[in-house]
C-alpha positions in Angstrom: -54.2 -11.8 -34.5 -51.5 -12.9 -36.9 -48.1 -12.0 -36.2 -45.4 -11.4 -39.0 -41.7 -11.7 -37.8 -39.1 -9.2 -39.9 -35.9 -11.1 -40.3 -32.6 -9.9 -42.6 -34.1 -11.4 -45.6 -36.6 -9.9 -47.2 -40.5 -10.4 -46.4 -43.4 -12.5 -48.7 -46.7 -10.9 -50.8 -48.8 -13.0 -48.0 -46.9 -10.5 -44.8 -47.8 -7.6 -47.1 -51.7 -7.5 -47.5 -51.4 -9.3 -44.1 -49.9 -5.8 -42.7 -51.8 -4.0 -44.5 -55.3 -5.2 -45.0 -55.5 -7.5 -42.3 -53.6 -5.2 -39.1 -51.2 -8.0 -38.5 -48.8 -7.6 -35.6 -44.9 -6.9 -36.4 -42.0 -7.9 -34.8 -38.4 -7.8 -35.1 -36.7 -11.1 -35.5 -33.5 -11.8 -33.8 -31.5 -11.7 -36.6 -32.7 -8.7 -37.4 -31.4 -6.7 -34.5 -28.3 -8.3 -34.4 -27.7 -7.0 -38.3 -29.1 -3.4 -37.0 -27.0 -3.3 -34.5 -23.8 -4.0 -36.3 -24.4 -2.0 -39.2 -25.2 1.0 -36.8 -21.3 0.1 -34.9 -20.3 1.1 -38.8 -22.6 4.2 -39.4 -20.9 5.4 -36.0 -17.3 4.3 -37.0 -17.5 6.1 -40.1 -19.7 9.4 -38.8 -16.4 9.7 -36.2 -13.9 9.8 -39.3 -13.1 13.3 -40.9 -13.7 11.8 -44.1 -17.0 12.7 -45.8 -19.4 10.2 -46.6 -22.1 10.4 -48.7 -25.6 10.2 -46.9 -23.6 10.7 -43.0 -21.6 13.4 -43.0 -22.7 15.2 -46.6 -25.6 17.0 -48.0 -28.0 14.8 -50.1 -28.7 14.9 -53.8 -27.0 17.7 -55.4 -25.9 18.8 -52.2 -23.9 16.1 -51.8 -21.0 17.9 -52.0 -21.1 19.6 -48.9 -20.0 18.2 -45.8 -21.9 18.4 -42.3 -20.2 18.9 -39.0 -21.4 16.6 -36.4 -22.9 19.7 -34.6 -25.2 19.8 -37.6 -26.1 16.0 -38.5 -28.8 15.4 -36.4 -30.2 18.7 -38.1 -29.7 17.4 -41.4 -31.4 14.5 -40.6 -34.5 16.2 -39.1 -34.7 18.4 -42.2 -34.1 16.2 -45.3 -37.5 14.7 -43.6 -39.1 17.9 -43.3 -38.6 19.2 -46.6 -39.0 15.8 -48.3 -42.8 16.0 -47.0 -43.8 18.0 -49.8 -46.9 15.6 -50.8 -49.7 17.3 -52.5 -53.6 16.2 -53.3 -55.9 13.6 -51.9 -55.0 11.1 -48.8 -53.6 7.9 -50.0 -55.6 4.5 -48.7 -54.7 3.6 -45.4 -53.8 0.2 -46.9 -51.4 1.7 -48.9 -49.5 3.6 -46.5 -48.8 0.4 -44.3 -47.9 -1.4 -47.2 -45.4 0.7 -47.4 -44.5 1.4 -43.8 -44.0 -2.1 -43.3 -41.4 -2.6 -46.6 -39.9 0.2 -45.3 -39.1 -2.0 -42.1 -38.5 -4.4 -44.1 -35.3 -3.1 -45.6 -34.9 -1.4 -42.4 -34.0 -4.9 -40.8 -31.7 -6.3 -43.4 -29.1 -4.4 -41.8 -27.9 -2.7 -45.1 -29.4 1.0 -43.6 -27.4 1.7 -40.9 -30.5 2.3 -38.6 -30.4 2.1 -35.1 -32.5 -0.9 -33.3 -34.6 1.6 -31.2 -36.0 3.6 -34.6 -36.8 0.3 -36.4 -38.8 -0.8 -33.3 -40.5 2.2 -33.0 -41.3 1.9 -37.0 -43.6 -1.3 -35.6 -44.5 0.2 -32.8 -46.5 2.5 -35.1 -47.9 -0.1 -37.4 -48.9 -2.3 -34.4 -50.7 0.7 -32.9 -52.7 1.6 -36.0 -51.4 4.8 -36.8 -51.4 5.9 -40.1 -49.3 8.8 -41.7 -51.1 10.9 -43.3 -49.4 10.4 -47.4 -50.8 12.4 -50.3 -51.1 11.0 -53.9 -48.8 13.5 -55.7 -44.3 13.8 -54.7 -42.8 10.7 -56.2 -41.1 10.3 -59.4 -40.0 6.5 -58.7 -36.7 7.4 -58.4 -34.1 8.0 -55.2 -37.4 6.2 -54.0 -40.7 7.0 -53.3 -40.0 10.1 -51.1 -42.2 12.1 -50.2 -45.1 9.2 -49.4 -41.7 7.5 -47.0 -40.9 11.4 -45.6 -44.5 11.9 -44.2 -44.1 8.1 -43.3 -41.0 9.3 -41.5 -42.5 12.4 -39.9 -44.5 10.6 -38.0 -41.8 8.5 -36.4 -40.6 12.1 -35.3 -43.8 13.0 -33.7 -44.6 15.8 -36.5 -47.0 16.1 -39.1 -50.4 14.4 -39.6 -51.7 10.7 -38.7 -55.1 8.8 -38.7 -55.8 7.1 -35.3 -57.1 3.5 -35.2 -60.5 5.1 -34.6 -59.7 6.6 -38.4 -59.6 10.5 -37.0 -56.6 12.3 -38.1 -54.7 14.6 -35.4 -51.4 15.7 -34.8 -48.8 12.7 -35.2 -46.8 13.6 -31.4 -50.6 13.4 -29.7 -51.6 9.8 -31.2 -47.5 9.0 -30.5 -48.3 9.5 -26.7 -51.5 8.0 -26.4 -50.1 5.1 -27.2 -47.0 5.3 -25.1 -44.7 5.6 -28.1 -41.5 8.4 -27.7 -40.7 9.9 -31.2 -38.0 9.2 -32.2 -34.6 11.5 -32.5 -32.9 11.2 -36.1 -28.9 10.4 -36.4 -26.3 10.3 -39.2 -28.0 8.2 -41.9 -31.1 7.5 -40.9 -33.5 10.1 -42.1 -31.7 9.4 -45.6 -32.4 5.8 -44.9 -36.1 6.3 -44.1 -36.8 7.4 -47.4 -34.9 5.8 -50.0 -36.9 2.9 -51.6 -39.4 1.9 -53.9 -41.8 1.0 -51.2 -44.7 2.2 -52.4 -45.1 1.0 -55.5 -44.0 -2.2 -54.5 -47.0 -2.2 -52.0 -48.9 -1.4 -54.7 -47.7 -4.1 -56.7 -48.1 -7.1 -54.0 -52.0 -5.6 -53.8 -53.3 -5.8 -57.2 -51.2 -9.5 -57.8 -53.5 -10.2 -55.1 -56.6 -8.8 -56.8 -56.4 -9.5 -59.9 -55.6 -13.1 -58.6 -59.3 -13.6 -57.5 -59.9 -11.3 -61.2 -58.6 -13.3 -63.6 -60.5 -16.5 -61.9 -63.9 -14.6 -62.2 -63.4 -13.5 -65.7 -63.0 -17.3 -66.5 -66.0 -17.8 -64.7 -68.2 -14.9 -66.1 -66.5 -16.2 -69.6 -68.3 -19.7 -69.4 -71.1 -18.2 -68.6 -71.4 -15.6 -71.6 -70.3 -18.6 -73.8 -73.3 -20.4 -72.5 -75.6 -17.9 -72.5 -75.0 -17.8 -76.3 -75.0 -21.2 -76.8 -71.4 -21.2 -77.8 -69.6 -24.6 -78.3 -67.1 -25.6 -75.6 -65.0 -27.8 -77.8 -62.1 -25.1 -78.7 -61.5 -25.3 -74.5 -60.3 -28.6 -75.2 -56.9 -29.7 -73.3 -55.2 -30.8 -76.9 -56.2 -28.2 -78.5 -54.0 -25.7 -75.8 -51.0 -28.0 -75.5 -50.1 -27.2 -78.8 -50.1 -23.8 -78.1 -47.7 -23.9 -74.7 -48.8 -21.0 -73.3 -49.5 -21.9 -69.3 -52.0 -19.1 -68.7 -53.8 -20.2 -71.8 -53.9 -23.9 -70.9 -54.6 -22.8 -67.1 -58.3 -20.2 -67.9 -59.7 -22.7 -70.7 -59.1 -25.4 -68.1 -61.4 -23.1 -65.5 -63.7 -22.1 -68.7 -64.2 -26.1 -69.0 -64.7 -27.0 -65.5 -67.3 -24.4 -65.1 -69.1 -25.6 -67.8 -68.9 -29.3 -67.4 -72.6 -30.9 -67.4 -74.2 -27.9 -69.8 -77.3 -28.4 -71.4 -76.8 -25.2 -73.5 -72.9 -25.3 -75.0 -73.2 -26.5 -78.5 -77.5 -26.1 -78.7 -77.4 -24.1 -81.5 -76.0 -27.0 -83.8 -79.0 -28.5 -83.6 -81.3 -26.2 -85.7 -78.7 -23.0 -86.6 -75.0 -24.7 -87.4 -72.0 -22.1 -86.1 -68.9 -23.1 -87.8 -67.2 -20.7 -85.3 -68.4 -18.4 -82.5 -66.9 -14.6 -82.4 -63.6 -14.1 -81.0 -65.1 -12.7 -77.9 -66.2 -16.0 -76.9 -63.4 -18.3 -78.6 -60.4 -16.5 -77.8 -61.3 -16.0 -74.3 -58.7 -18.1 -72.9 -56.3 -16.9 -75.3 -56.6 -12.9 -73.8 -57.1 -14.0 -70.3 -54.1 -16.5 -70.3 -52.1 -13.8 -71.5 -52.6 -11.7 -68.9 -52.3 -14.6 -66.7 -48.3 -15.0 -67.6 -48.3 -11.1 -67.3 -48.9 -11.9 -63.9 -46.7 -14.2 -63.5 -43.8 -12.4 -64.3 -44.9 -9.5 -62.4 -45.0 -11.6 -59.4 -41.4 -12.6 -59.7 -40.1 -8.9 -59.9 -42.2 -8.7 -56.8 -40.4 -11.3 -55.1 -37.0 -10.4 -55.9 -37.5 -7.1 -54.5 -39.7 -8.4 -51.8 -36.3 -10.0 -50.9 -34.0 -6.7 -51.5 -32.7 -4.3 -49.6 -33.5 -0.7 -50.9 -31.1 2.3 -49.5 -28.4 4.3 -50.8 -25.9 4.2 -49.8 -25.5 0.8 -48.1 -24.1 -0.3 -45.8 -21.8 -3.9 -46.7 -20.8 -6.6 -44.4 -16.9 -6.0 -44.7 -17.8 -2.3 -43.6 -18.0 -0.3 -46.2 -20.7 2.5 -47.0 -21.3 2.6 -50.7 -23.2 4.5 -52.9 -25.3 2.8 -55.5 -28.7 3.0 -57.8 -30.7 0.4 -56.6 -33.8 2.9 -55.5 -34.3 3.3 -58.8 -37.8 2.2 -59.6 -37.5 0.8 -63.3 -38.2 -3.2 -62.7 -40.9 -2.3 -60.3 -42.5 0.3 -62.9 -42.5 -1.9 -66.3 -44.4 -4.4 -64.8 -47.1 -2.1 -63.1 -47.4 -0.7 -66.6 -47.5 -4.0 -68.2 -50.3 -5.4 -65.6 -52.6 -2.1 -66.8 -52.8 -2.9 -70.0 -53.4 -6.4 -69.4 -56.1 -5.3 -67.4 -57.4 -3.2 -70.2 -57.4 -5.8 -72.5 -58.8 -8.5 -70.0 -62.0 -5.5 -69.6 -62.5 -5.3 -73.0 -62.8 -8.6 -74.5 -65.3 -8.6 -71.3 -67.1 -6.0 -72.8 -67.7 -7.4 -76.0 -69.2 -10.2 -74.8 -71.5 -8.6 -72.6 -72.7 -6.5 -76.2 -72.9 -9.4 -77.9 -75.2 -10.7 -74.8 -77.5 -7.7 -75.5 -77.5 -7.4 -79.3 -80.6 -9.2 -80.5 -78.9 -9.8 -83.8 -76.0 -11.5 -82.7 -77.1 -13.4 -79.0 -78.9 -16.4 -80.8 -82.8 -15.8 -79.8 -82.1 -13.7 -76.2 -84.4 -10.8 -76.3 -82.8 -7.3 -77.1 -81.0 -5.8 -74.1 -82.6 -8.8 -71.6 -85.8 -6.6 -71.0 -88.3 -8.0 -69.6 -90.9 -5.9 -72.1 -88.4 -5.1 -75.3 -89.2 -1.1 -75.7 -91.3 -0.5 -72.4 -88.5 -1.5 -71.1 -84.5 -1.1 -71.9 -82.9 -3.7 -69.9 -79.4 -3.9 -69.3 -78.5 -1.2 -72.4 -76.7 1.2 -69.7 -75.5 -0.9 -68.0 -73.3 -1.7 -70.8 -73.0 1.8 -71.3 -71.3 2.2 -68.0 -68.6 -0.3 -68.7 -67.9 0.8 -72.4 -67.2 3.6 -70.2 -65.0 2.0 -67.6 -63.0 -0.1 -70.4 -62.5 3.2 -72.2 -61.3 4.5 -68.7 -58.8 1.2 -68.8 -57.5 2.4 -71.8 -56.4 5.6 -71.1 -54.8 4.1 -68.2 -53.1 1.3 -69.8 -50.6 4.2 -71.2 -47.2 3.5 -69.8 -46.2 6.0 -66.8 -42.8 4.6 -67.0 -41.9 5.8 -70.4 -41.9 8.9 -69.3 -39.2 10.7 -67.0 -38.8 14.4 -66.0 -35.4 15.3 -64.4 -34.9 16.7 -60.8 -32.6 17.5 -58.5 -30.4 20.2 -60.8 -30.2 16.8 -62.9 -28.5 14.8 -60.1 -31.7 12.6 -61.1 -32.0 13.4 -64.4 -33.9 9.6 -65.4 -36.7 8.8 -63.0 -39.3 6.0 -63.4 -42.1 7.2 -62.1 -43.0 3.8 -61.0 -45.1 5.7 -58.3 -47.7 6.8 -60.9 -47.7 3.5 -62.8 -48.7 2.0 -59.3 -51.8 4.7 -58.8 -53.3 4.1 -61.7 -52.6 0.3 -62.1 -54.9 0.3 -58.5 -57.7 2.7 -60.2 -57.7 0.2 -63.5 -58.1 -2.8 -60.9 -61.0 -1.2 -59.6 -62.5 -0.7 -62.9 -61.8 -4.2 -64.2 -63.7 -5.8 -61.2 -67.1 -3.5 -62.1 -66.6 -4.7 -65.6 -66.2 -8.1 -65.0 -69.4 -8.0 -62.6 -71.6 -5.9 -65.5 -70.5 -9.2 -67.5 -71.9 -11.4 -64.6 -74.7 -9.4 -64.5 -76.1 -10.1 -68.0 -74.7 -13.6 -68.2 -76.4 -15.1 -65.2 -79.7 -12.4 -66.7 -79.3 -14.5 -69.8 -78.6 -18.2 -69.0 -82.3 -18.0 -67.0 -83.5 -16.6 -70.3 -83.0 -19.6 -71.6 -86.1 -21.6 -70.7 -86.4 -25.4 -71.3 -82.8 -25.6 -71.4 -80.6 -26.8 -68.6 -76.8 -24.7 -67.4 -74.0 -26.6 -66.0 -74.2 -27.2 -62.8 -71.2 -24.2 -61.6 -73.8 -21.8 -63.6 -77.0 -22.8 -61.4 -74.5 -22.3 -58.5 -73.6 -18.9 -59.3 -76.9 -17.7 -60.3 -78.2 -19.1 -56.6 -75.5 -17.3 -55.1 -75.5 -13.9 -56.6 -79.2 -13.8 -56.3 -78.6 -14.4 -52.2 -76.2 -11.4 -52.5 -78.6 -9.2 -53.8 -78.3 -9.3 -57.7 -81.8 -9.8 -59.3 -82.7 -11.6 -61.6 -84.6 -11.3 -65.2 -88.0 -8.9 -64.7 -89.3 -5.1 -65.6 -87.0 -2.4 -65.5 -85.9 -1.4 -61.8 -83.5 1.2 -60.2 -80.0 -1.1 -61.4 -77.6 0.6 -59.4 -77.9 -1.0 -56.8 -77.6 -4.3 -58.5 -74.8 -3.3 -60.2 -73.2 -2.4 -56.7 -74.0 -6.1 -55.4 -72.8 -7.6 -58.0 -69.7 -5.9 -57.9 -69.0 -6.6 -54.6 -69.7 -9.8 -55.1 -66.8 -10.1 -57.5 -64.2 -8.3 -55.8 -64.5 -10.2 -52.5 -64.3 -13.3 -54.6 -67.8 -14.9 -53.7 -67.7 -15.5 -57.6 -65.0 -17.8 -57.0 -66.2 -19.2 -54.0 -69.6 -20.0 -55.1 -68.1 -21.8 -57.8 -65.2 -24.0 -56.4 -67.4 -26.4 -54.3 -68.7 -27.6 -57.6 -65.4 -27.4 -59.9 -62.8 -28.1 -57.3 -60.1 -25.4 -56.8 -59.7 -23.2 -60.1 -56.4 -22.3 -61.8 
């Protein structure tokens, strides 16, 4: 099992979906306690003082004005938990939660919290043992962090509240704690404030769909080709020269994967032989143009994710020349934009997939394919629901693609009176991810259908090895009308654990 080591600086997307899709092990570095350590010699320094200080010996929020007596603080840190655990709705993935467990940590050991060794120890003692809070999809605005997802998180470290065993049952938190030989922990001055004050969820959210829509982008490019083959589109506009003018490196990067895939076709271009096409539709010719887009979307997404990836999320903090400060760096603004900005790239990617896979299907405009594939035009109707069903998903894309971050409803008796509700931006980025990979796997589904439509002609050799691969996975080919969800399930899985990709690689060499 892989083992990911927690230093002071920050953690990479690859120790993310490690944790949390892959059940790597945690540890604490060195460093890490050491910085814990001392930071907790400053929480205690100051918590002895008579002096209030904000987030030790005060009330949070606008409470802050009260201040605690030390016969109360480790009751104020058991309750700001409690009450904070005011999730509503459906469970949140198990994925998610450890995403966001193990970012938690991760600012945890960067010595900027004030937390005690012993509770960030027992933070991956949790992880390690497969315990999962139970989180609920509804109590964070994005702002003073994601807190009520952390606060059940947090409950759990106190033995309260709800968890899913490894086994995936959920029981009482302080019965799976024991079964595992794991003592709840008891909350002092700062830490239950410190246990919730990030943007860790959506930031978890964030590393997870960079890595989807990784393997997304590179099947769109792929399903692309193949649409533009299928209709006997010309390859020339993917020429190298013709993108360097145009600088755009996600442009340059999917018309280089559109060309490799199609390298050796005996279809691009065919149709110039007996029915000249000055130009095929923007569907097909822009392709690279869309999808590169989104492609520097990503990009710049992935650098906010790194930067925070390498931050330290609390307030207050604690500073190396021992001061506790107050600040606004849980505020979840550069975290939200570009969740919002990845859905509507998403959207856009879907639909420009969509239009293709209608012009695939349209008798009138697919260059001699037969209308809707079918085997038996009228006894049969082909693939014409299944392109209802992602008009329908792309229409769902849109919807989503409107920015959660715009909005902002204050809280707190307007102690927070601008949130980012970065949370929300992350939830429904992850749904439109879903939807993009069934879209992109309808547009598989008629392109391969249509390229072996094409008799006496001969695809590129990364087509034939696609079409041998999907049909292995379950994805049939041309024939009579047949129950297609099932098909449509294959195919879509086949997409999404990026056997598209794979099955095409060996033949192109590594893709963009």
């Amino acid at each position: 099992m892989q083992t990911v080591v927690l230093g002071t600086t920050g953690t990479t997307a690859e120790d993310v979906v490690a944790v949390a899709r892959h059940h790597a092990r945690v540890e604490l570095g060195e460093d890490a306690v050491t910085a814990l350590a001392a930071a907790r010699e400053i929480v205690d320094a100051l918590a002895a003082k008579p002096d209030p200080v904000y987030g030790v010996s005060t009330g949070f929020g606008a409470l802050a004005t009260r201040h605690i007596g030390q016969d109360l603080r480790a009751a104020l840190q058991r309750n700001i938990v409690r009450s904070h655990a005011a999730g509503m709705g459906p469970r949140v993935e198990r994925e998610v939660v450890r995403a966001l467990m193990f970012l938690r940590l991760k600012t945890v050991c960067s010595g900027h919290t004030g937390v005690r060794p012993e509770v960030a120890q027992t933070m991956a003692d949790v992880l390690n043992a497969g315990i999962t809070p139970v989180v609920h999809e509804y109590g964070s605005l994005g702002c003073s962090g994601d807190l009520a997802p952390l606060s059940h998180c947090a409950l759990t470290l106190m033995g309260e509240g709800d968890a899913e065993g490894p086994d995936g049952e959920t029981r009482p938190a302080g019965e799976l704690l024991a079964e595992h030989g794991i003592t709840p922990v008891e909350l002092r001055e700062k830490e239950g404030l410190a246990l919730l004050n990030g943007t860790d969820g959506m930031l978890g959210m964030l590393v997870m769909a960079l890595a989807d829509l990784d393997t997304l982008y590179k099947s769109a490019d792929i399903t692309a080709a193949l649409s533009l083959e299928a209709l006997l589109g010309t390859a020339k506009v993917l020429a190298p020269e013709l993108h360097a003018i145009r600088p755009h490196p996600g442009q340059a990067a999917s018309a280089a994967n559109m060309l490799a895939v199609l390298a050796g076709s005996g279809l691009t271009g065919h149709h110039q032989d007996d029915a000249p096409r000055v130009q095929d539709a923007y569907s097909v010719r822009c392709a690279p143009q869309v999808a590169g887009a989104g492609r520097d979307t990503l990009a710049h997404a992935r650098t906010v994710a790194e930067r925070e990836l390498a931050a330290a999320v609390d307030n207050p903090v604690v500073l190396p020349d021992g001061r506790v400060e107050s600040n606004g760096n849980f505020h979840g603004a550069p975290v939200a934009y570009v969740l919002d900005f990845l859905a509507i790239a998403a959207a856009d990617l879907g639909s420009i997939a969509e239009r293709r896979t209608d012009r695939l299907l349209d008798k009138n405009r697919s260059h001699g394919l037969p209308p809707f594939l079918a085997d038996d035009a009228g006894v049969d109707s082909g693939l014409m629901i299944a392109q209802y069903t992602q008009a329908a998903l792309v229409s769902e894309l849109k919807r989503l693609a409107v920015p959660a971050s715009a909005d902002s409803i204050p809280s707190s008796a307007m102690q927070e009176d601008h949130v980012s509700m970065g949370w929300s931006a992350a939830r429904k980025l992850r749904t439109a991810v879903g939807n993009l990979g069934r879209i992109i796997a309808v547009e598989l589904y008629a392109a391969t259908r249509a390229i072996e439509l094409r008799e006496g002609l001969t695809p590129a050799p990364a087509s034939r090895a696609v079409i041998e691969a999907v049909r292995k996975a379950g994805v049939e080919g041309p024939g009579p009308d047949r129950f297609l969800a099932p098909d449509l399930a294959a195919a879509d899985t086949f997409v999404r654990e990026g056997r598209l990709v794979a099955a095409v690689e060996p033949v192109t060499g590594p893709l963009a």
